[in-house]
C-alpha positions in Angstrom: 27.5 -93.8 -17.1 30.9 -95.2 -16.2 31.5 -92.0 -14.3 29.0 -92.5 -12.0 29.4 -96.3 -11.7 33.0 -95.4 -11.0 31.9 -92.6 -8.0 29.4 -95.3 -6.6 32.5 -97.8 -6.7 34.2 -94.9 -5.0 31.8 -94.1 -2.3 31.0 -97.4 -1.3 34.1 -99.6 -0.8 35.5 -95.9 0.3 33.3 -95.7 3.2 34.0 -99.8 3.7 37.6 -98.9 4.2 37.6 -96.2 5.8 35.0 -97.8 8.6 37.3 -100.8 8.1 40.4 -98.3 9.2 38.3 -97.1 12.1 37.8 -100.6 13.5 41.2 -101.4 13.3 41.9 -98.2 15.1 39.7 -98.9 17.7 41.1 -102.5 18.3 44.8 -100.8 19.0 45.6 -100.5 22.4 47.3 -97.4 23.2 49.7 -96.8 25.6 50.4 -93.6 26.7 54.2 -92.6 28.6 54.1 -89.6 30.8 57.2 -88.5 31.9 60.5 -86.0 32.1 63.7 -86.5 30.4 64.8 -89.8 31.2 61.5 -91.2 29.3 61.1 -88.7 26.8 61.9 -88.9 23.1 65.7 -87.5 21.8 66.7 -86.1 18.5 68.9 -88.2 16.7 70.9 -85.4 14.8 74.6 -85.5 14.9 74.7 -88.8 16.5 73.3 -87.5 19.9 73.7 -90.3 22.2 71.8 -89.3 24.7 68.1 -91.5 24.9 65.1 -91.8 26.8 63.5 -95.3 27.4 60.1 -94.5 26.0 62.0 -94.0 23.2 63.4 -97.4 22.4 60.2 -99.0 24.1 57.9 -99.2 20.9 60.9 -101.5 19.9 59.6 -104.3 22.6 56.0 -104.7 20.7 54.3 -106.4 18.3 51.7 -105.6 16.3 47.9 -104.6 18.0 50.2 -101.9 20.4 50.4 -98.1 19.7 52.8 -96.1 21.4 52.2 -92.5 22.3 55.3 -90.8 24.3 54.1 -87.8 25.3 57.1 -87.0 27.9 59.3 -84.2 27.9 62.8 -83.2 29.2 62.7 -81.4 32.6 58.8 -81.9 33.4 57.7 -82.7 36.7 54.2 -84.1 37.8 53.4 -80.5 38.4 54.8 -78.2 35.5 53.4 -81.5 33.4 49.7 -80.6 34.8 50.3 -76.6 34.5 51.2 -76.8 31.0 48.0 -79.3 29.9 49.7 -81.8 28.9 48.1 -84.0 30.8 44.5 -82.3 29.7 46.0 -83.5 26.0 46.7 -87.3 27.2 43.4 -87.3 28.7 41.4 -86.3 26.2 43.0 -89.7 24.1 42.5 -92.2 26.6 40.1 -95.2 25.8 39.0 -98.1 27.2 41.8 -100.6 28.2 44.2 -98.2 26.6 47.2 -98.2 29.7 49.2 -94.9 30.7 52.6 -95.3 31.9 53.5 -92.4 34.4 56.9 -91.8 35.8 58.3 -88.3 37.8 60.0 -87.3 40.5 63.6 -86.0 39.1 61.9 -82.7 38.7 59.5 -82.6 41.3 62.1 -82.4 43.6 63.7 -79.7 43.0 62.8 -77.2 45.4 64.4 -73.7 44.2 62.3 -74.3 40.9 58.3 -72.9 41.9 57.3 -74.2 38.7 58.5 -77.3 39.1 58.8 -78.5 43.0 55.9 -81.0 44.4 56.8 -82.1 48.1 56.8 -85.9 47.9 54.0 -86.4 50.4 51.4 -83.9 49.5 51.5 -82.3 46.0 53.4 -84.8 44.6 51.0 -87.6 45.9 48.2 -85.6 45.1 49.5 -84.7 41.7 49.6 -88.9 41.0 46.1 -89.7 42.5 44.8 -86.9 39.9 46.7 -88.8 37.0 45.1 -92.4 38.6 41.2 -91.2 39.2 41.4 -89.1 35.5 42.6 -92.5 33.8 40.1 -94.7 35.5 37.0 -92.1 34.5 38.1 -92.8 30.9 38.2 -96.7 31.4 41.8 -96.7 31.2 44.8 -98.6 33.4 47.2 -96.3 35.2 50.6 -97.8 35.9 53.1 -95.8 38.1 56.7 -96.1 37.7 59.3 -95.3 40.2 61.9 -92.6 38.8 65.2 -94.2 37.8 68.1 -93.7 40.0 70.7 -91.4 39.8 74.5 -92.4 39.6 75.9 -91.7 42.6 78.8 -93.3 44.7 81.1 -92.2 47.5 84.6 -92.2 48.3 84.7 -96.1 49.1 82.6 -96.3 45.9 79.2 -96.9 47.9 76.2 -96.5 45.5 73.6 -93.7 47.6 70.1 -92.9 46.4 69.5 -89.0 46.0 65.7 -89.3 45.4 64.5 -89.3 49.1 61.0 -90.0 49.5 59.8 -90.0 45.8 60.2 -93.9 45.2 58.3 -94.5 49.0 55.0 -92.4 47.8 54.7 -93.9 44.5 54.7 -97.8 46.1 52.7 -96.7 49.2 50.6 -95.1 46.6 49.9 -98.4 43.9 49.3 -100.4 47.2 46.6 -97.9 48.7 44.7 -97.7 45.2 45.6 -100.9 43.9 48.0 -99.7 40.9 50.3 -101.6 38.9 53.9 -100.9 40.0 56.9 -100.6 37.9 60.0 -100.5 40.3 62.3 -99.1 37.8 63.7 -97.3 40.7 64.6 -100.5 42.6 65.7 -102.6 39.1 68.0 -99.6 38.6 69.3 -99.0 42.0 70.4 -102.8 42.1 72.0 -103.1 38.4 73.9 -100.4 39.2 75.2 -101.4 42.3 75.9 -104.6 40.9 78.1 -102.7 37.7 79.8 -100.5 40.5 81.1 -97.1 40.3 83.3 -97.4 36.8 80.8 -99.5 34.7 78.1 -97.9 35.6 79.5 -95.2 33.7 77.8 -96.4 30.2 74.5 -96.8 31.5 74.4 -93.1 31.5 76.3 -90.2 29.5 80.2 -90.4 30.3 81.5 -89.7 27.0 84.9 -88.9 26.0 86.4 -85.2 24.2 86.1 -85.4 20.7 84.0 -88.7 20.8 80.8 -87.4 19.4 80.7 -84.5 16.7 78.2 -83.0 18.6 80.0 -82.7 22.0 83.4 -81.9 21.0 84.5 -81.7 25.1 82.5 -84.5 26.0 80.0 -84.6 28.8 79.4 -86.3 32.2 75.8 -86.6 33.1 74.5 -89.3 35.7 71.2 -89.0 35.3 70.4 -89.3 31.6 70.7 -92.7 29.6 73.1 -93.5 27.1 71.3 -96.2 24.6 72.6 -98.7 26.5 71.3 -97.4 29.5 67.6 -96.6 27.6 67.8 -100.6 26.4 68.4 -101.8 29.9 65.8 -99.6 31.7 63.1 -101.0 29.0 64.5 -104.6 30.1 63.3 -104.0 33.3 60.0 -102.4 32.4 59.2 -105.2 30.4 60.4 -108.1 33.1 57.5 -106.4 35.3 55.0 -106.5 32.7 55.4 -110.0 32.2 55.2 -110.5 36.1 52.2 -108.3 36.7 49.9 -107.3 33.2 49.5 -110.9 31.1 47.6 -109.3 28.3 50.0 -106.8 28.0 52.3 -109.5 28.1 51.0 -111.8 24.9 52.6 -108.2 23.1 55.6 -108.4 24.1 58.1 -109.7 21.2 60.5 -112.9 22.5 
């Protein structure tokens, strides 16, 4: 008798839990981070330094926020598509869940067939598809200009290198109403305003013999060191607090 008081007990504040877990579940909002390198998740093995800012992001929320970063080193809207990996985000979206999308490192890259969008047709195209697919699943698309690269002159001149990437992407949240993040803009001015030596640790400039792992060093200026990860998820967050208030009330002070 106690045996089957004990499997009733069981099944029924069982099922209450996990229909309780469910609700919870359902109550999360989700945000999804599509991306290439300089979003994507690093290892953390042998002290690589190297970060990407949807990786130090889930650090910015409170509770009631899930984080899913489904980004991935050298992706470009295209390749990103070709693979499915954007069939695989899709599939997850829910209502007022948000998608945070942010290419055009790759997609410019013109000797790559795998990987090259032009900027004003399949590139454009390749965004509207990411916008109308989110919006059929009751979602909120939010486009996200790609970060600058470090790059100065001789007289120490900041110059962009990303062409007419940044231009679609804000002609293209204006002509479908999108949320913008301008990390490309909030980039391009903090690093003109470090200048051509301090802008150095915003990205990888590290020394011989510094890290274990790169025993000759490295100079990279287009990946983020953690500073440079931090800093980049400063600037995502000051736009959310301009421009998505409920997304805001998440945000930790």
């Amino acid at each position: 008798m106690k045996y089957f008081a004990c499997l009733l007990f069981i099944l029924l504040f069982g099922n209450q839990r996990l229909v309780y877990t469910q609700s919870v579940d359902k109550n999360v909002i989700t945000i999804f981070m599509c991306g290439n390198s300089t979003m994507a998740d690093k290892p953390f093995n042998n002290g690589n330094p190297e970060k990407g800012w949807g990786q130090i992001f889930p650090l910015y929320f409170k509770s009631g926020i899930k984080i899913e970063n489904h980004a991935v080193n050298g992706r470009s809207t295209k390749s990103f598509i070709d693979e499915g990996r954007w069939d695989s985000v899709v599939k997850k979206i829910k209502p007022s869940d948000y998608v945070i999308i942010e290419f055009g490192h790759n997609d410019a890259k013109k000797d790559d067939p795998k990987r090259f969008a032009d900027a004003n047709t399949d590139y454009k195209r390749n965004l509207e598809k990411f916008i109308n697919e989110t919006r059929e699943k009751g979602g909120i698309p939010i486009l996200a200009t790609p970060i600058v690269r470090r790059r100065f002159d001789e007289q120490a001149k900041f110059y962009d290198v990303h062409g007419e990437y940044p231009k679609v992407v804000r002609e293209l949240c204006k002509e479908m109403d999108i949320i913008l993040l301008d990390l490309h803009k909030k980039s391009e001015e903090y690093i003109i305003t470090l200048g051509a030596e301090r802008s150095k640790y915003f990205y990888l400039h590290i020394d011989a013999d510094e890290y274990n792992s790169l025993p000759e060093g490295k100079t990279d200026d287009t990946h983020l060191s953690p500073t440079g990860a931090f800093r980049i998820c400063d600037f995502a967050a000051d736009e959310i607090k301009l421009k998505i208030p409920l997304l805001a009330n998440y945000l930790k002070n």
